[in-house]
C-alpha distance (Angstrom), angle and dihedral (degrees) to the residues before:
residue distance angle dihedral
X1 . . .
X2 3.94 . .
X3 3.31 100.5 .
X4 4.05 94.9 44.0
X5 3.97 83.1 54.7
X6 3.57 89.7 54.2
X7 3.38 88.7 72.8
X8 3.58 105.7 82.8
X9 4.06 81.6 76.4
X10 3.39 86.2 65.6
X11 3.87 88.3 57.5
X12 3.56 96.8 47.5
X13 3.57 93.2 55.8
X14 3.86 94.3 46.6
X15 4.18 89.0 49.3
X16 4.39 86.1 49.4
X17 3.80 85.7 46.7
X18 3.78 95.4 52.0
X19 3.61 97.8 36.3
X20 4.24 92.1 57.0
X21 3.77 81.4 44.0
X22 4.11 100.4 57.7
X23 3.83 96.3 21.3
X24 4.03 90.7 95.0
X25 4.14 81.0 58.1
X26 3.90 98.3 56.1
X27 3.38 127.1 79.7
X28 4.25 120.1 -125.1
X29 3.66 86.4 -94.6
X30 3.45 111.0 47.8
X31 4.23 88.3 35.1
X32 3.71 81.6 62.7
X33 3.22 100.3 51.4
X34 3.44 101.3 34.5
X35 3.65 99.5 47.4
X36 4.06 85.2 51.8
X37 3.43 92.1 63.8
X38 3.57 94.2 51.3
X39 3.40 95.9 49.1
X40 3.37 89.5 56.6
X41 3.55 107.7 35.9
X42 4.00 84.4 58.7
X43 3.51 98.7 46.0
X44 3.99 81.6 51.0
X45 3.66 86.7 54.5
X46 3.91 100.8 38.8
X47 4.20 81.2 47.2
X48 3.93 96.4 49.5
X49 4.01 88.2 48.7
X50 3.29 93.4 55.5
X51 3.70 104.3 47.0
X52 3.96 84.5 50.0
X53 4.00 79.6 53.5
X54 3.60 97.7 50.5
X55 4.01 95.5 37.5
X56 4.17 89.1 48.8
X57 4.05 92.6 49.8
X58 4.09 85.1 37.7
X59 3.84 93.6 65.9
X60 3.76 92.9 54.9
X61 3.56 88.0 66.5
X62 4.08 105.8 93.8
X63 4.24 86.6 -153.6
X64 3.79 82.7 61.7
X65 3.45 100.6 43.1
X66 3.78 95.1 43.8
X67 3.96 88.3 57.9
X68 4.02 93.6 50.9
X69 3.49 100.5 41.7
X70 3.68 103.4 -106.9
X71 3.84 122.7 156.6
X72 3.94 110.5 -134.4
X73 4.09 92.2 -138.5
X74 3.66 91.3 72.4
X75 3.43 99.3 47.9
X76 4.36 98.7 74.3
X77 4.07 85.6 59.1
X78 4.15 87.0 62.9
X79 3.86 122.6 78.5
X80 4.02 84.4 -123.8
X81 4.17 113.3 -177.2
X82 3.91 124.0 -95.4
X83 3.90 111.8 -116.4
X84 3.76 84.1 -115.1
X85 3.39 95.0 75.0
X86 3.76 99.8 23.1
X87 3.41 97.9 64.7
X88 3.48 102.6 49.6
X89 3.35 87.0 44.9
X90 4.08 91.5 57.5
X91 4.45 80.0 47.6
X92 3.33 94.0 59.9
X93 3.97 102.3 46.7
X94 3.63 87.2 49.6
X95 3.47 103.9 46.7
X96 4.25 95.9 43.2
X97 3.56 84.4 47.0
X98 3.80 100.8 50.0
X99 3.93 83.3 41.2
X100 4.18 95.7 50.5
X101 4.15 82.8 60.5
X102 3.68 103.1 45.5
X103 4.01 80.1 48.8
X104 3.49 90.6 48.6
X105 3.93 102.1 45.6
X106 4.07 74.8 49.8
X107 3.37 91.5 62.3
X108 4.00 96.7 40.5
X109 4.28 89.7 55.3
X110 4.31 88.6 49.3
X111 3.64 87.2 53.2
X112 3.83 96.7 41.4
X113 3.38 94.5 40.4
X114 4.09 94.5 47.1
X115 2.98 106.0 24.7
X116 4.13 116.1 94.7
X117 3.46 114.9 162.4
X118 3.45 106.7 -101.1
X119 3.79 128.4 81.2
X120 3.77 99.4 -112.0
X121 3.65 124.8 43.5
X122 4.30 107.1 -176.0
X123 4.35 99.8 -166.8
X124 4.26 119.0 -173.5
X125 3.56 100.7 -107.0
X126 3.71 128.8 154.7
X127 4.17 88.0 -155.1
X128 3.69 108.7 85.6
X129 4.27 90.3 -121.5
X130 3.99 132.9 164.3
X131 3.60 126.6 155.9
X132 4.21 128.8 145.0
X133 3.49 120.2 -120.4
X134 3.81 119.1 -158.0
X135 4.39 129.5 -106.0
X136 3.20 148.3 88.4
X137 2.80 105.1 -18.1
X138 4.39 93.4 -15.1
X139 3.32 129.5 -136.6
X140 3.76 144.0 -107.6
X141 4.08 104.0 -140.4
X142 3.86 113.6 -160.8
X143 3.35 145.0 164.4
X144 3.62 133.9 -118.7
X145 4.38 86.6 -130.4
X146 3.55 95.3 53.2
X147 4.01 93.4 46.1
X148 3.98 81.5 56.5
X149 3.66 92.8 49.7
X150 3.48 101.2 66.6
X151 3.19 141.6 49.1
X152 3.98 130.7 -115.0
X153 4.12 99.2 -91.4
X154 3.90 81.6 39.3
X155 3.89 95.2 49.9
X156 3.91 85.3 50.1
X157 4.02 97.2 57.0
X158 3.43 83.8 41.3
X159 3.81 92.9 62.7
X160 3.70 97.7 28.3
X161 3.80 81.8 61.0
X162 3.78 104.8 52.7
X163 3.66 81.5 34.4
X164 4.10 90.1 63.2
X165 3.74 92.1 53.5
X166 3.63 95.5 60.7
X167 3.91 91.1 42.7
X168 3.60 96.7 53.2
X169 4.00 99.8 40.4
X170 3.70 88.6 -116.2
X171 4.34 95.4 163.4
X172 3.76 82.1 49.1
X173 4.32 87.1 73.8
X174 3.53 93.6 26.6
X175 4.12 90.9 51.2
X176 4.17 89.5 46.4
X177 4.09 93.3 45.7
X178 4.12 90.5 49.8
X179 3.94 85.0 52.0
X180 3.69 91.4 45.1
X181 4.27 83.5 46.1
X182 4.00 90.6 48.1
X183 3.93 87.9 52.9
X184 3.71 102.9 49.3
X185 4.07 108.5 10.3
X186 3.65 93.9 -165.7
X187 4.09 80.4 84.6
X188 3.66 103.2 66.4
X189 4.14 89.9 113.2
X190 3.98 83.5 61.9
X191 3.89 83.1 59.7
X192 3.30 100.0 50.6
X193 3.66 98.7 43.5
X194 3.84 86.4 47.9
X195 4.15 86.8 57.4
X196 3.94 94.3 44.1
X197 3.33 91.5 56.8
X198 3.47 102.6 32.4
X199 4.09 82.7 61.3
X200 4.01 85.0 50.9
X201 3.22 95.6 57.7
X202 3.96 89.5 55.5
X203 3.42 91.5 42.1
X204 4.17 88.7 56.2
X205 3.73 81.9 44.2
X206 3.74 99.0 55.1
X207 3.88 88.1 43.0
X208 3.75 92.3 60.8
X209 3.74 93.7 47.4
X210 4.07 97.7 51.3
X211 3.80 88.3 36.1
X212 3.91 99.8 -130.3
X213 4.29 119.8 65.5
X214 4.23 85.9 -148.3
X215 3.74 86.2 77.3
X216 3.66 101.9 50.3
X217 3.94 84.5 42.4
X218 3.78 93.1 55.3
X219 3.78 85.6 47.4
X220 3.67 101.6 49.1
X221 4.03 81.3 47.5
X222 4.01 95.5 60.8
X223 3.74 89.4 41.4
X224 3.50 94.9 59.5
X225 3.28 102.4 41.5
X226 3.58 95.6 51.7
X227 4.04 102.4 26.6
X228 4.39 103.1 106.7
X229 3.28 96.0 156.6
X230 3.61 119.1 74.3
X231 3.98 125.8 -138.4
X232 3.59 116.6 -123.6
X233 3.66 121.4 -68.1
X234 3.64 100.7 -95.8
X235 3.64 104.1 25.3
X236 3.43 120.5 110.3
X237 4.00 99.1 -109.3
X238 3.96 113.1 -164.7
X239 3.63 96.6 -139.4
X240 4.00 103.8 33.6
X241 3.95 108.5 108.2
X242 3.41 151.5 13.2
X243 3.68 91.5 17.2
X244 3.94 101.5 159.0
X245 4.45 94.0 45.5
X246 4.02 86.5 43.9
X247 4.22 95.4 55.2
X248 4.00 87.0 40.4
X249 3.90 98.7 52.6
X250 4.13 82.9 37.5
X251 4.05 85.1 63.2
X252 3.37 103.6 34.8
X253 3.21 109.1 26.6
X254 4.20 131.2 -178.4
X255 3.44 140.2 179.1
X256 3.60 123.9 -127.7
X257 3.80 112.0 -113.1
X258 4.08 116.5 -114.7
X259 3.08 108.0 -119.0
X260 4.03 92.8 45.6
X261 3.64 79.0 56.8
X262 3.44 102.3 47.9
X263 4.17 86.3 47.3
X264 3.73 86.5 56.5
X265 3.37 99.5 50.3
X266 3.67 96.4 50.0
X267 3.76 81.7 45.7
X268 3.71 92.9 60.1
X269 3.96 97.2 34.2
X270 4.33 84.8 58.1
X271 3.73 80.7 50.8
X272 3.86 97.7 54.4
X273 4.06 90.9 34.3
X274 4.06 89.6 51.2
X275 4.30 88.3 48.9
X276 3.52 94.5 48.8
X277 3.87 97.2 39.4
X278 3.94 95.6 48.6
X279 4.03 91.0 61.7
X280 3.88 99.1 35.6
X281 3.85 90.1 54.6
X282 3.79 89.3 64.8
X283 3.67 96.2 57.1
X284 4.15 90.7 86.8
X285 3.84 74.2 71.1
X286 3.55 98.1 76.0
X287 4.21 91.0 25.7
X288 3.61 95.5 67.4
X289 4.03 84.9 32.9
X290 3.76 89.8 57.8
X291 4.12 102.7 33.6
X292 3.97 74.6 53.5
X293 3.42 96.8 63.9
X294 3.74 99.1 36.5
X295 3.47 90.8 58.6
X296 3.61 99.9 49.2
X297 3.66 119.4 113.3
């Protein structure tokens, strides 16, 4: 049984493999919301494996059994899980879970603490800073310096792009892939893909809104090269990655064929399927385990 559930791994590294594969195929929005689900889905997977882990090494214990009932003579006819794996197992469950709420109370103080109640929030700050911060209905935070940086039409992307994160839930996806991340580490590229093109997506916003991509370019530019002063971690900061790839598809700018989209999106979707289905075929594991012992006499 352990080493069968092990093989949700497997999964999860086949889904990261095909997602940095087709990701140059998607488009900003469909790479965010794609990739989301994957993250998740495989964390889901990953998750559900190890619970089945933790609850197959958890019945060997006789302190457990004793509490639920369970006679000890039926447990040598069930594959039951070696402490080796059973315990780290229980580690990891409690340790992503205990780190998924101090991530999430995070979360909960930069939105209290940010957040004001109208759309646009101008603070005294000598660091040129502007990032959005999610509620109802959000906020665009920026600073008096980076207002003076730029000019009107640049002031205007600027805007229009914070402005597109809060319009199209963007920390929603980017909240659900750094849970997925806390769960099973291995899928921190998931995260970051999720934030490039998350900021793409605002970008392609912003260039719609001032009618010409150059300016938000030359904006995003002069933001990075004079922003110092990071925005809170979890905010969606206008100027905070993938600086360089963002100005170049902002120029030159292509759409992703169909039917290289379409190819990675059944790509992906195998991905998630394959995750999910290599834990949820173990559970006749503990079925026949547990219709075992209710029907012993």
């Amino acid at each position: 049984m352990s080493l069968s559930l092990l093989a949700p791994l497997l999964g999860v590294a086949f889904a990261l493999g095909a997602a940095g594969s087709v990701r140059s195929l998607l488009s900003p929005q469909v790479t965010t919301r794609v990739f989301t689900i994957l993250a998740a889905g495989s964390a889901v997977a990953v998750a559900w494996a190890l619970a089945l882990i933790a609850f197959g090494w958890a019945i060997t214990v006789p302190a457990v059994r004793h509490l639920v009932g369970w006679c000890d003579v039926m447990l040598p006819e069930h594959h039951t899980v070696s402490p080796w794996f059973g315990v780290p197992a229980v580690a990891l469950l409690v340790v992503g879970s205990a780190r998924a709420v101090l991530v999430i109370h995070r979360y909960r103080q930069l939105d209290r603490r940010w957040s004001c109640g109208a759309p646009l929030d101008i603070v005294a700050s000598p660091a040129p800073v502007a990032f959005a911060v999610p509620g109802r209905p959000g906020t665009v935070v920026v600073s008096d310096a980076m207002l003076h940086l730029l000019d009107a039409d640049e002031r205007t992307a600027l805007l229009a792009h914070e402005r597109a994160h809060l319009d199209h839930h963007h920390h929603r996806y980017l909240r659900v892939t750094r849970m997925a991340v806390l769960i099973v580490p291995v899928l921190a590229p998931l995260e970051t893909w999720v934030v490039h093109a998350s900021e793409r997506w605002a970008d392609e916003e912003a260039a719609v809104a001032v009618g010409d991509g150059s300016i938000v370019a030359r904006a995003l530019t002069r933001v990075a090269a004079t922003m110092i002063t990071p925005a809170p971690r979890g905010a969606l900061a206008f100027g905070a990655t993938g600086v360089a790839a963002r100005i170049a598809a902002l120029t030159h700018p292509r759409r992703p064929g169909a039917a290289a989209a379409v190819v990675g999106l059944v790509v992906v979707g195998l991905a998630v399927v394959g995750a999910l289905a290599s834990s949820t075929v173990q559970l006749h594991h503990l079925v026949a385990f547990a219709d075992h012992v209710c029907s012993y006499e």
